[in-house]
C-alpha positions, 0 to 999 in steps of 0.5 A: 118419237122422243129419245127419252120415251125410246130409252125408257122402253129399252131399259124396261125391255132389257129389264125384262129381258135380263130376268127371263134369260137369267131364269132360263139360265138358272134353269140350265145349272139347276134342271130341278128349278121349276119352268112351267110350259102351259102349252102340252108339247110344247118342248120347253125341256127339249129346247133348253136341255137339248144339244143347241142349249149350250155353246161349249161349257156355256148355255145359250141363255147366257149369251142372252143373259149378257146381252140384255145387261150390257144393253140395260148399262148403255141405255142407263149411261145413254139416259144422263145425256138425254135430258140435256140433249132435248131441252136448249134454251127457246129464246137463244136465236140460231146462232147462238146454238153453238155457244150452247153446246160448247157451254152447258153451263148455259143451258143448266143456269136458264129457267126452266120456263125458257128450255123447251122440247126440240124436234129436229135431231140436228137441233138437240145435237147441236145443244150438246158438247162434242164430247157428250155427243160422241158418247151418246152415238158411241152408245146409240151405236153399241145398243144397236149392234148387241141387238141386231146380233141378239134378233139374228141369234134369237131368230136363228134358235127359233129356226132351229127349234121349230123346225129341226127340234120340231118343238116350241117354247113360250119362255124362247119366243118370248125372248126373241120378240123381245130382241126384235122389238129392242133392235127396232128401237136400236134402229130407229135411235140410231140409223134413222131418227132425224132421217126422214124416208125419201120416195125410194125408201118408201117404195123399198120398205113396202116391197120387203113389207109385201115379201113378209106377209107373203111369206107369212101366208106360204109358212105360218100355216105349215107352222102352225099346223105342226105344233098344233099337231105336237099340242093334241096328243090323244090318240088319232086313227090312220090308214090301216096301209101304212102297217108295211112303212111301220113296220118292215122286216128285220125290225127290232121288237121288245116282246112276244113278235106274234102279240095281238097289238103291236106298238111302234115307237118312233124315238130320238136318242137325244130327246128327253121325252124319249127317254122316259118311255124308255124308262116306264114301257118295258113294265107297262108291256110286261104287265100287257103281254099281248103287246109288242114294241117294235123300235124305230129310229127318229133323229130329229132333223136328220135330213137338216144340216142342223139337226140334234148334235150326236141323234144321228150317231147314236142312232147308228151306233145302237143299229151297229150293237144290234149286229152283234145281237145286243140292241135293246142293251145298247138302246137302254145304255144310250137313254140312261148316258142321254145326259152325258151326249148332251153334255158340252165334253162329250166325244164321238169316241164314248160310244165305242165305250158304251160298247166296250161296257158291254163287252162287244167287239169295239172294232167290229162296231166302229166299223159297222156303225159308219157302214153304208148299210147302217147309215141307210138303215137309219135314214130308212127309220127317218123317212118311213117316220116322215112318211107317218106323219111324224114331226116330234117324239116320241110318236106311237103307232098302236097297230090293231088287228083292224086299225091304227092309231098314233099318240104322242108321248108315254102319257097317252099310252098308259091313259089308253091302257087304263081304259080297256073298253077304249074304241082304240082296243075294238 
């Protein structure tokens, strides 16, 4: 591949590059920006807004942002010795390449009929002077290390994101495709042009080609089969046995505990989504007394190292509210403060000031909220949610006198409860 056509698809790659990162950027300080995610479920706000949106004072996208636009600057700089580097004079014999590259006068004076193509790295590197060649492996070497560092990031978020934020985003993905086939470009500009592969290398590459498509095989249709779950949202019928996971005694229940249906609802105190069920259910209940909310816990990715930053934490500190009898106080308190947990600045500490704001006892509650039977109460939330089935949020779970059924999202509640002859309300 000539270095030319590589360094053309770098700058357009990079190009690319730099206005979705610098969107994505834009979209970090200005929430109200519009970012279109066609995929329903998707997660685009829970990603870009979530916990590992931000190093810091500083969003993710903005490491991306730079990223690209210094790799867009040395592909620039890179393309001014590229012409001289693949046009030397034909007709000159071999040794005379030497005499080309300490003079590139000589080239520049030559018709352009006696320049041709050459073929062999080693021949365009001998047509160039030591110091022009020296600046173009400085930014062969460059490109390739922002890229390899840009393809390890990229691809570390899309662990991240799908597999303890339990979402995907379009814009994110797009982005780590783009890396990846910049740092493949990178690669072969700088470690293997001119380089072909021996038996060995050969044999090396199938062998880690086998291991990719095998482990394609073993993950992609768990991948799959979670966000397609997380993109149908509609109601889903279950088995009526799992009434005792759902709900287990001493649960917290918004609503009269004997009502007809009952609704459970399993949330994360970080998720966005989240937040506004708990926004719109109180009014929707209360204009539908014959449903109850009982409230379970689901920090996303809680038995991850990498799971949302302050969700376990906050999940504690609302069971540890409960114990002095102001639970769904502390609930609203932590949704309505959900900016501030994602904020760079927040401290541990501030959830002992929601509960001073609401006039607990702040000793008793530090110590209840690291209490092992706190601790255990949370993580019992979590797997009884994994236990259903739960892989993002909020879930519900709609318990009937007969069945039930679980949905995603508030939006598909209140379609349920536009529609009173609805099969799930038989």
């Amino acid at each position: 591949m000539k270095r030319i056509l590589t360094n053309n698809i770098t700058l357009f790659l990079s190009a690319f590059g730099t206005l979705l990162a610098g969107y994505l950027t834009l979209t970090h300080f200005m929430p109200s920006a519009p970012l279109p995610c066609s995929m329903k479920g998707a997660g685009c706000t829970e990603i870009l807004h979530g916990p590992y949106s931000h190093l810091g004072p500083i969003p993710t996208a903005a490491f991306g942002l730079g990223m690209y636009l210094l790799v867009f600057v040395l592909a620039l700089l890179r393309r001014k010795l590229l012409p001289t580097a693949e046009t030397i004079p034909a007709a000159l014999p071999e040794p005379a390449l030497a005499q080309v590259g300490a003079s590139q006068e000589t080239t520049s004076a030559l018709s352009p009929v006696r320049q041709a193509s050459i073929s062999t790295v080693s021949d365009w590197k001998a047509a160039l002077a030591p110091a022009d060649l020296a600046r173009l492996l400085l930014y062969d070497r460059l490109i390739w290390l922002l890229t390899a560092a840009g393809f390890c990031i990229s691809w570390w978020l899309q662990y991240i994101a799908i597999f303890v934020q339990r979402s995907f985003c379009p814009y994110c993905f797009t982005s780590a495709l783009t890396v990846t086939t910049l740092a493949a470009i990178a690669w072969y500009d700088y470690v293997q042009q001119g380089r072909p592969l021996n038996s060995e290398q050969k044999m090396l590459g199938l062998v880690l080609g086998f291991i990719l498509v095998l482990l394609g095989f073993i993950y992609v249709p768990g991948i799959v089969g979670m966000l397609g779950s997380s993109i149908y949202t509609g109601p889903v019928q279950r088995s009526i046995n799992m009434r005792s996971i759902l709900v287990r005694p001493g649960s917290h229940i918004y609503g009269n505990p004997k009502a007809k249906y009952i609704l459970v609802e399993f949330a994360d105190y970080n998720c966005p989504h989240c937040a506004e069920a708990a926004q719109a259910l109180p009014d929707l209940l209360k204009s539908h007394p014959d449903i109850c909310l009982v409230f379970r816990n689901f920090p996303l990715g809680l038995d991850t190292v990498l799971h949302f930053t302050y969700s376990g934490m906050a999940a504690q500190a609302a069971e540890a509210a409960a114990l002095q009898g102001k639970f769904w106080q502390y609930h609203d308190l932590l949704f309505k403060n959900q900016p501030v947990m994602q904020a760079p600045g927040f401290s541990p500490s501030q959830f002992a000031d929601f509960a001073r704001s609401l006039g607990m006892d702040v000793q008793k509650f530090t110590a209840d909220m690291n209490s092992p039977a706190i601790i255990q109460r949370v993580r019992q939330d979590y797997m009884d949610g994994l236990h259903a089935h739960v892989n993002s949020t909020p879930t519900f779970f709609l318990i009937t006198p007969n069945h039930i059924y679980s949905f995603i999202g508030i939006d598909e509640f209140e379609k349920l409860l536009k529609e009173p002859n609805n099969e799930v309300w038989k």
